[in-house]
C-alpha positions as protocol buffer text, in pm:
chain_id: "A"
residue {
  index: 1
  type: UNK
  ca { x: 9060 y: 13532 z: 9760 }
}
residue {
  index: 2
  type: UNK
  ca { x: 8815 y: 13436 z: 10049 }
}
residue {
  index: 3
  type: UNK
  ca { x: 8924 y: 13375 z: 10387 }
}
residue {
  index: 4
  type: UNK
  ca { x: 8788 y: 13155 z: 10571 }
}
residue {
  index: 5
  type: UNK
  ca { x: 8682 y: 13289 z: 10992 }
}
residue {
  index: 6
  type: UNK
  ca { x: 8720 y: 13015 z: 11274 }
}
residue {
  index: 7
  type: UNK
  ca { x: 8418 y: 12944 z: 11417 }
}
residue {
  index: 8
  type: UNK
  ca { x: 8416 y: 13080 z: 11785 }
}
residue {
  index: 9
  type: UNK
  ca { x: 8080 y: 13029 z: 11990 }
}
residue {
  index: 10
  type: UNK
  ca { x: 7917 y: 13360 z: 12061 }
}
residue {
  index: 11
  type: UNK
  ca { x: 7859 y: 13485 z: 12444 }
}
residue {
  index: 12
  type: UNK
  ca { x: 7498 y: 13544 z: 12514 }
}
residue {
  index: 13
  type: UNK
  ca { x: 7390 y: 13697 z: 12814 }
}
residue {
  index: 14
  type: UNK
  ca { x: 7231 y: 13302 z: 12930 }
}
residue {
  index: 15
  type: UNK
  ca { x: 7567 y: 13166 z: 12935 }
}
residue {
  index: 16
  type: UNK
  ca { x: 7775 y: 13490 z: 13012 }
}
residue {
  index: 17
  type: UNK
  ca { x: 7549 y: 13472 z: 13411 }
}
residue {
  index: 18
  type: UNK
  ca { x: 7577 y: 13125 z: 13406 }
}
residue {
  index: 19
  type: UNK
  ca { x: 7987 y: 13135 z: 13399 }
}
residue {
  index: 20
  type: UNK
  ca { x: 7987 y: 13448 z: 13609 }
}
residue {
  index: 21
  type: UNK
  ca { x: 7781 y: 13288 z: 13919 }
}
residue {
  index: 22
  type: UNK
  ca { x: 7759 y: 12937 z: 14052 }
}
residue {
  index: 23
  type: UNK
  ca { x: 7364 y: 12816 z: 14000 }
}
residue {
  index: 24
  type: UNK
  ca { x: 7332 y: 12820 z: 14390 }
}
residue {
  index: 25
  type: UNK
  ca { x: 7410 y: 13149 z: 14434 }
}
residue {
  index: 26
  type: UNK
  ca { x: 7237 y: 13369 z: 14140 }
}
residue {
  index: 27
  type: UNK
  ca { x: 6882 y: 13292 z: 14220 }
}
residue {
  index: 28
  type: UNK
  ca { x: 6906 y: 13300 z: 14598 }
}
residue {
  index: 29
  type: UNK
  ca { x: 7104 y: 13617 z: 14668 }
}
residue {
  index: 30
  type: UNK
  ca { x: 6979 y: 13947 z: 14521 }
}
residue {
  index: 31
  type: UNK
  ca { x: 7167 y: 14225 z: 14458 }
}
residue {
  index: 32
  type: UNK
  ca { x: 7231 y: 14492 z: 14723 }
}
residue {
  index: 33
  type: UNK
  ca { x: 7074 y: 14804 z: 14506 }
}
residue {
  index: 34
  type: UNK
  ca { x: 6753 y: 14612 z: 14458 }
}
residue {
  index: 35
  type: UNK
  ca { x: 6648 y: 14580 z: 14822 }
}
residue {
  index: 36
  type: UNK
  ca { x: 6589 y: 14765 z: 15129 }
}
residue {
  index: 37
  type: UNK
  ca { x: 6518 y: 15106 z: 14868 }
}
residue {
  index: 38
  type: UNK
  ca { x: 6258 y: 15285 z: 15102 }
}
residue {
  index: 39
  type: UNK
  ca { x: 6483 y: 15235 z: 15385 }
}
residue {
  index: 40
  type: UNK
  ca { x: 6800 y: 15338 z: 15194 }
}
residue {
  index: 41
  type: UNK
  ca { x: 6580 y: 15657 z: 15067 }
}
residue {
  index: 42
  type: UNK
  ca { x: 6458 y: 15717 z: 15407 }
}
residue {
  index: 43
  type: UNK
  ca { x: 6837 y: 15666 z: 15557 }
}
residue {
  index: 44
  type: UNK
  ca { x: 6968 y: 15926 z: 15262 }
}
residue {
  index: 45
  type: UNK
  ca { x: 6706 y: 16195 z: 15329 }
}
residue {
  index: 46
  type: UNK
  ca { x: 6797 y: 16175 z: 15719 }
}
residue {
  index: 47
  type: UNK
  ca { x: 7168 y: 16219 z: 15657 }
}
residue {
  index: 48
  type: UNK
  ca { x: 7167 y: 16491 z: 15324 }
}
residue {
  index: 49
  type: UNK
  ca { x: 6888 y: 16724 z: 15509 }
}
residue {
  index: 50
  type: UNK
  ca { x: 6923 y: 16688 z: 15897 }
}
residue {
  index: 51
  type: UNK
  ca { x: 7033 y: 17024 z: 16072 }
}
residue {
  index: 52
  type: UNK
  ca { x: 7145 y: 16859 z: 16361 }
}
residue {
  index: 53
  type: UNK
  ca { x: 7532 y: 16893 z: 16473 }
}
residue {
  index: 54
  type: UNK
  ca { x: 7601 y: 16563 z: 16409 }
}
residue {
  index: 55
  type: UNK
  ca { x: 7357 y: 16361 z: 16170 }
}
residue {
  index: 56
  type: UNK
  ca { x: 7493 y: 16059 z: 16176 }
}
residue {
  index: 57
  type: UNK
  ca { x: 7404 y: 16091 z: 16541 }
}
residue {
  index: 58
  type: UNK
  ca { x: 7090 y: 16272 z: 16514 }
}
residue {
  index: 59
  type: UNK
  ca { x: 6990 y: 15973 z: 16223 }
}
residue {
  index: 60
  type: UNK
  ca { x: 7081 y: 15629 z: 16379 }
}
residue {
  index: 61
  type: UNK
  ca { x: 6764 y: 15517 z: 16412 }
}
residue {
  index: 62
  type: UNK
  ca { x: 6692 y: 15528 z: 16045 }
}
residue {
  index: 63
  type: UNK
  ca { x: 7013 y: 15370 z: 15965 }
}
residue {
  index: 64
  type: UNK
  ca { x: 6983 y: 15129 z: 16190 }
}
residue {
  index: 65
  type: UNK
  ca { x: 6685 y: 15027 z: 15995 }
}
residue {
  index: 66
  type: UNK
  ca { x: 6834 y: 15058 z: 15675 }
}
residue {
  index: 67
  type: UNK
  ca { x: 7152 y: 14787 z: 15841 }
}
residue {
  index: 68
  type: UNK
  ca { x: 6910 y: 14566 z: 15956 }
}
residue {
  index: 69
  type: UNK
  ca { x: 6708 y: 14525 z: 15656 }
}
residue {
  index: 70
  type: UNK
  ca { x: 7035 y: 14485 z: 15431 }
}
residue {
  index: 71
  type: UNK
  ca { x: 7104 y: 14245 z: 15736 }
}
residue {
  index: 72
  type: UNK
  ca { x: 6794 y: 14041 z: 15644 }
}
residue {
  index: 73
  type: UNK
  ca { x: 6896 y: 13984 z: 15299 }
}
residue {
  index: 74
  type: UNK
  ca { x: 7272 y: 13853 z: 15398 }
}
residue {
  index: 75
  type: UNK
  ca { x: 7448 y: 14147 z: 15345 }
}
residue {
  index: 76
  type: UNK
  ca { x: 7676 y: 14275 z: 15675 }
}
residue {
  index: 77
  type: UNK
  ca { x: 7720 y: 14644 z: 15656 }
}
residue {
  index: 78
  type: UNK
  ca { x: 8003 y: 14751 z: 15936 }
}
Protein backbone atom coordinates (compact mmCIF):
# COMPACT_ATOMS: atom_id res chain seq x y z
CA UNK A 1 0.00 0.00 0.00
CA UNK A 2 1.34 3.54 -1.00
CA UNK A 3 1.34 6.35 1.25
CA UNK A 4 0.80 9.31 0.25
CA UNK A 5 3.70 12.45 1.77
CA UNK A 6 2.16 16.02 2.47
CA UNK A 7 3.54 18.38 0.41
CA UNK A 8 5.78 20.79 2.54
CA UNK A 9 7.68 23.65 0.56
CA UNK A 10 11.39 23.08 0.66
CA UNK A 11 13.86 25.83 2.37
CA UNK A 12 16.37 27.10 -0.07
CA UNK A 13 19.07 29.16 0.94
CA UNK A 14 17.02 32.46 -1.15
CA UNK A 15 14.26 32.25 1.18
CA UNK A 16 16.07 30.76 4.32
CA UNK A 17 18.28 34.78 4.25
CA UNK A 18 15.31 36.34 3.30
CA UNK A 19 13.32 35.12 6.66
CA UNK A 20 16.49 35.35 8.69
CA UNK A 21 17.18 39.26 7.89
CA UNK A 22 14.86 42.13 7.15
CA UNK A 23 15.71 43.36 3.26
CA UNK A 24 17.10 46.66 4.81
CA UNK A 25 19.50 45.23 6.76
CA UNK A 26 21.25 42.19 4.71
CA UNK A 27 22.64 44.19 1.91
CA UNK A 28 23.75 47.24 3.88
CA UNK A 29 25.54 45.75 6.89
CA UNK A 30 28.38 43.26 6.29
CA UNK A 31 29.49 40.89 8.47
CA UNK A 32 32.14 41.63 11.11
CA UNK A 33 34.79 38.74 9.87
CA UNK A 34 34.71 40.15 6.36
CA UNK A 35 36.09 43.61 7.08
CA UNK A 36 38.82 45.43 8.63
CA UNK A 37 41.13 41.80 7.98
CA UNK A 38 44.60 43.59 7.53
CA UNK A 39 43.94 45.57 10.51
CA UNK A 40 42.59 42.64 12.58
CA UNK A 41 45.88 40.63 11.25
CA UNK A 42 48.03 43.50 12.02
CA UNK A 43 46.18 43.96 15.66
CA UNK A 44 46.72 39.90 16.24
CA UNK A 45 50.41 39.87 15.30
CA UNK A 46 50.99 42.96 17.78
CA UNK A 47 49.29 41.23 20.69
CA UNK A 48 50.47 37.15 20.05
CA UNK A 49 54.33 38.31 19.40
CA UNK A 50 55.04 41.62 21.36
CA UNK A 51 57.75 41.16 24.19
CA UNK A 52 56.74 44.06 25.89
CA UNK A 53 55.42 43.77 29.71
CA UNK A 54 52.21 44.64 28.87
CA UNK A 55 51.07 44.30 25.09
CA UNK A 56 47.95 45.44 25.22
CA UNK A 57 49.78 48.57 26.28
CA UNK A 58 52.73 48.32 24.18
CA UNK A 59 49.92 47.61 21.02
CA UNK A 60 47.17 50.33 21.33
CA UNK A 61 47.95 52.00 18.51
CA UNK A 62 47.28 49.09 16.25
CA UNK A 63 44.15 48.31 18.00
CA UNK A 64 43.03 51.44 17.99
CA UNK A 65 43.11 51.11 14.29
CA UNK A 66 41.63 47.89 14.14
CA UNK A 67 38.35 49.72 16.62
CA UNK A 68 38.13 52.41 14.42
CA UNK A 69 37.89 50.66 11.24
CA UNK A 70 35.24 48.09 12.76
CA UNK A 71 33.88 51.60 13.92
CA UNK A 72 33.51 52.66 10.27
CA UNK A 73 31.48 49.79 9.32
CA UNK A 74 28.83 50.22 12.43
CA UNK A 75 30.17 47.88 14.62
CA UNK A 76 31.07 49.39 18.44
CA UNK A 77 33.77 47.33 19.95
CA UNK A 78 34.08 48.38 23.93
Amino acid sequence: MATKEASMPTATSANMAAVAKPADQASTKPKPCCVCKDEKSARDECMLFSNAKDPQQDCAPTIQKYKSCMAGFGFNLP
